[in-house]
VOBA-1610 file (N, C-alpha, C; in pm, whole numbers, padded with zeros to 5 digits, always signed):
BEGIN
Unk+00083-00118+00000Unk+00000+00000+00000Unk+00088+00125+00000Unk+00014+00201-00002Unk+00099+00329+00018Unk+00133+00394+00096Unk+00237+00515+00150Unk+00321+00581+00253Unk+00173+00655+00318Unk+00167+00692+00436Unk+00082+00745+00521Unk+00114+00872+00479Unk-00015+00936+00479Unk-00015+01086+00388Unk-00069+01162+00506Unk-00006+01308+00509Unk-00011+01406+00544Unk-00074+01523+00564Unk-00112+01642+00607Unk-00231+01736+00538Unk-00035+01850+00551Unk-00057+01929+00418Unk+00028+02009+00363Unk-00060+02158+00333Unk+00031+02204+00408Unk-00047+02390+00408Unk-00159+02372+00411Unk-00242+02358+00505Unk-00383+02351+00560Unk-00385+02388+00683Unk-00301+02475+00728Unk-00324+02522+00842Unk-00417+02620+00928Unk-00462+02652+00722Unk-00610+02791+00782Unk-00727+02713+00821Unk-00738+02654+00778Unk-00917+02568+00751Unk-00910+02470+00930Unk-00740+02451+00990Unk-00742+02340+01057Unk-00767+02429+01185Unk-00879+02395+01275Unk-00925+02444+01378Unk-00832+02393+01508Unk-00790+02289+01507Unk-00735+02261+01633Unk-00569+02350+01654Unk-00545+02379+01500Unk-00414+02447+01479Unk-00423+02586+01544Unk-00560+02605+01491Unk-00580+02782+01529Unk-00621+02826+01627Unk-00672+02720+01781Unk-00710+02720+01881Unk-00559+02718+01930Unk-00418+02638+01926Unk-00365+02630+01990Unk-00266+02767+01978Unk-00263+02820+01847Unk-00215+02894+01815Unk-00239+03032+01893Unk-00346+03034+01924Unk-00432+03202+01984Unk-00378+03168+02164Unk-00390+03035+02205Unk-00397+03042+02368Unk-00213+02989+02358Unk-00126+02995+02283Unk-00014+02898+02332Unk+00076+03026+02406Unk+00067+03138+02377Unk+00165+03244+02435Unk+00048+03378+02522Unk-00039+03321+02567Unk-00149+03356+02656Unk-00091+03466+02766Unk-00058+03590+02772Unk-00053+03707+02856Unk-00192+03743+02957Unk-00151+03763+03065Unk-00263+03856+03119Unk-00346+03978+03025Unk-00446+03996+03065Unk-00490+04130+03022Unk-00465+04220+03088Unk-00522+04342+03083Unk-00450+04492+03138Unk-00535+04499+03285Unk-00680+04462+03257Unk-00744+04475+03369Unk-00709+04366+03502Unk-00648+04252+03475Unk-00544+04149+03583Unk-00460+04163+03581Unk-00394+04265+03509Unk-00296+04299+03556Unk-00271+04450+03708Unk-00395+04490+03669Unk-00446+04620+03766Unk-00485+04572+03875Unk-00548+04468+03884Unk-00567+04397+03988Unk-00453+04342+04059Unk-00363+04294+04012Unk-00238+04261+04088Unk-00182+04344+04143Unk-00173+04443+04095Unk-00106+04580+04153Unk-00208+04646+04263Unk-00290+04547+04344Unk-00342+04628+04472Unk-00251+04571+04557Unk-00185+04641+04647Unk-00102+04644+04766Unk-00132+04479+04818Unk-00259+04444+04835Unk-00208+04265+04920Unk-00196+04186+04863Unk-00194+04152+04682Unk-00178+04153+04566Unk-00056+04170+04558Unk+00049+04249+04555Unk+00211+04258+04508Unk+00261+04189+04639Unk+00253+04202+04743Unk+00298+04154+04838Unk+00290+03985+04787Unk+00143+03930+04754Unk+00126+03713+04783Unk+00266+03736+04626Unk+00210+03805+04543Unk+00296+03774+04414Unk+00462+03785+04427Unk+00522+03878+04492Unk+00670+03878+04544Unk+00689+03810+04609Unk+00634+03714+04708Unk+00718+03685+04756Unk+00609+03499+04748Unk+00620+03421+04640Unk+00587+03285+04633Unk+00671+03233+04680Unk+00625+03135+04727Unk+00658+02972+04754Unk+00759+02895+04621Unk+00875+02837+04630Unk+00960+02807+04547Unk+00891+02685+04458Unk+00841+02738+04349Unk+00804+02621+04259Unk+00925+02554+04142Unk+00915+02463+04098Unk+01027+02402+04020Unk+00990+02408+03851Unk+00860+02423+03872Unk+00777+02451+03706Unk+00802+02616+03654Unk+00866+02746+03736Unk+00889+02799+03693Unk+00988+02856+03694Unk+00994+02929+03561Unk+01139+03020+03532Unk+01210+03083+03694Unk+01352+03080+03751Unk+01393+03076+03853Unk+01301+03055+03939Unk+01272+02942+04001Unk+01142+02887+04080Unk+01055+03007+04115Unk+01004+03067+04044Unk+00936+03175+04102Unk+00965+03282+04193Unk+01074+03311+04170Unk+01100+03443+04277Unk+01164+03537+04220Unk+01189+03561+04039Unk+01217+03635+03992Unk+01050+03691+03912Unk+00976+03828+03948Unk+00837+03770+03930Unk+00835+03955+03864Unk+00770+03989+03774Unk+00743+04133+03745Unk+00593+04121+03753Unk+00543+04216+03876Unk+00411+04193+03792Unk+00348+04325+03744Unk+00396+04408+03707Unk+00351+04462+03577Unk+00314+04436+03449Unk+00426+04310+03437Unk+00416+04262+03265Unk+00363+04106+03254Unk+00367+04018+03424Unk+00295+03941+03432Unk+00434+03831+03383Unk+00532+03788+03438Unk+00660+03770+03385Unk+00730+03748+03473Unk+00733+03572+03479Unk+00855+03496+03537Unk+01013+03550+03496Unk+01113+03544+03543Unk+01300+03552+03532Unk+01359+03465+03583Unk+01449+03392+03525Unk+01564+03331+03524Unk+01623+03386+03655Unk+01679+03482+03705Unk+01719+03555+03798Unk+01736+03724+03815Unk+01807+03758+03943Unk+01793+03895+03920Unk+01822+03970+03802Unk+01974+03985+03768Unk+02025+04026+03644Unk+01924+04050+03557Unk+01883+03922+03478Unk+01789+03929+03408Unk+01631+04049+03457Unk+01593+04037+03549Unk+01475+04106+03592Unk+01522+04257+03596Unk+01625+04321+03653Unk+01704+04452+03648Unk+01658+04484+03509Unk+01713+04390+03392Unk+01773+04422+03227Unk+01617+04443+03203Unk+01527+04371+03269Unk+01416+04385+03212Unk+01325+04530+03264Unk+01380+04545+03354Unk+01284+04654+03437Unk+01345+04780+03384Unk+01451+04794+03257Unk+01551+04922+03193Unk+01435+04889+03061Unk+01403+04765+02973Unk+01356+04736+02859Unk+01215+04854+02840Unk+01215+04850+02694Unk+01096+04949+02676Unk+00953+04898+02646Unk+00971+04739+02617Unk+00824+04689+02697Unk+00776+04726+02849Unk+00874+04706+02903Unk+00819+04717+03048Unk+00752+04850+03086Unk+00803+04944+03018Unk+00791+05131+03042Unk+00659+05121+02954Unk+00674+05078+02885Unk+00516+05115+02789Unk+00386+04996+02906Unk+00435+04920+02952Unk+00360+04851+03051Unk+00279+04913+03172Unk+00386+04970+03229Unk+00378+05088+03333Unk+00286+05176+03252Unk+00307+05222+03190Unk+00218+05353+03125Unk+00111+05282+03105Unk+00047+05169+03060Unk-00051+05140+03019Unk-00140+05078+03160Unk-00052+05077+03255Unk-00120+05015+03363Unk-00139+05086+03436Unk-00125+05227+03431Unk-00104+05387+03501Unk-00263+05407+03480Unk-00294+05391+03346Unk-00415+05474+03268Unk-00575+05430+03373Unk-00643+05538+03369Unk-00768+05513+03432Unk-00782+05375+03351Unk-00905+05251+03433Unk-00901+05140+03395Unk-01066+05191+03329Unk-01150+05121+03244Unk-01278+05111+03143Unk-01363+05082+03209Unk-01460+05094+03282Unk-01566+05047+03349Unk-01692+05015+03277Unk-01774+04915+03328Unk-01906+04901+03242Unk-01995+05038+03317Unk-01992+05120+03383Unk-02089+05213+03384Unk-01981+05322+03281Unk-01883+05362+03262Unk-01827+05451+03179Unk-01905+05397+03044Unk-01880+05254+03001Unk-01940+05215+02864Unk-02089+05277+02869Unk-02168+05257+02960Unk-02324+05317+02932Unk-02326+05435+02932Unk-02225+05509+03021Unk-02246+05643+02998Unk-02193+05685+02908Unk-02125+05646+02838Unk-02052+05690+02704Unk-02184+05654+02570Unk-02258+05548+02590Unk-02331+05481+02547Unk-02452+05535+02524Unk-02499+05683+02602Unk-02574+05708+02593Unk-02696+05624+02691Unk-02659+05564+02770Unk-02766+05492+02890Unk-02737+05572+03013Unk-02798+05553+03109Unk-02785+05619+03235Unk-02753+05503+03320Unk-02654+05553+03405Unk-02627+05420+03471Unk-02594+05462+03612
//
């Protein structure tokens, strides 16, 4: 019989491709990330429990950008980078509320 065949450039039509594709590099959003940044919130997040599943068991931790480190060095280099500054700025900004949406919306809320 013949060699076991393949699917070749079909990667648009293939759904399981394009599900893994959208969740495989999965970031926080802006609004969990605002949430982390309440005071009893930065405190549980600085200072975890040593896990072995993450990048320097968890105690190299940004949570602005939501971002395990290898170690300090690395976290310093990152906290100079201009992702991180545009992070800050974006996590600065008043956050969107569903009563702002209605009132913007023209509803009374």
């Amino acid at each position: 019989m013949g060699q076991c065949q393949r699917r070749k450039k079909n990667t648009s039509k293939n759904k399981q491709f394009q599900k893994i594709r959208k969740t495989k590099r999965r970031v926080k959003d802006i609004d969990e990330i605002v949430n982390d940044l309440k005071p009893e919130n930065i405190i549980k997040l600085q200072n975890q429990k040593l896990d072995e599943d993450l990048p320097g068991l968890g105690q190299f931790y940004c949570v602005f950008c939501a971002r395990y480190f290898i170690n300090k060095d690395s976290l310093n280099t990152h906290y100079k980078s201009k992702e991180h500054k545009k992070q800050i700025k974006k996590a600065n900004e008043p956050v969107y509320t569903i009563s702002d949406s209605k009132k913007f919306g023209g509803q009374e809320g």
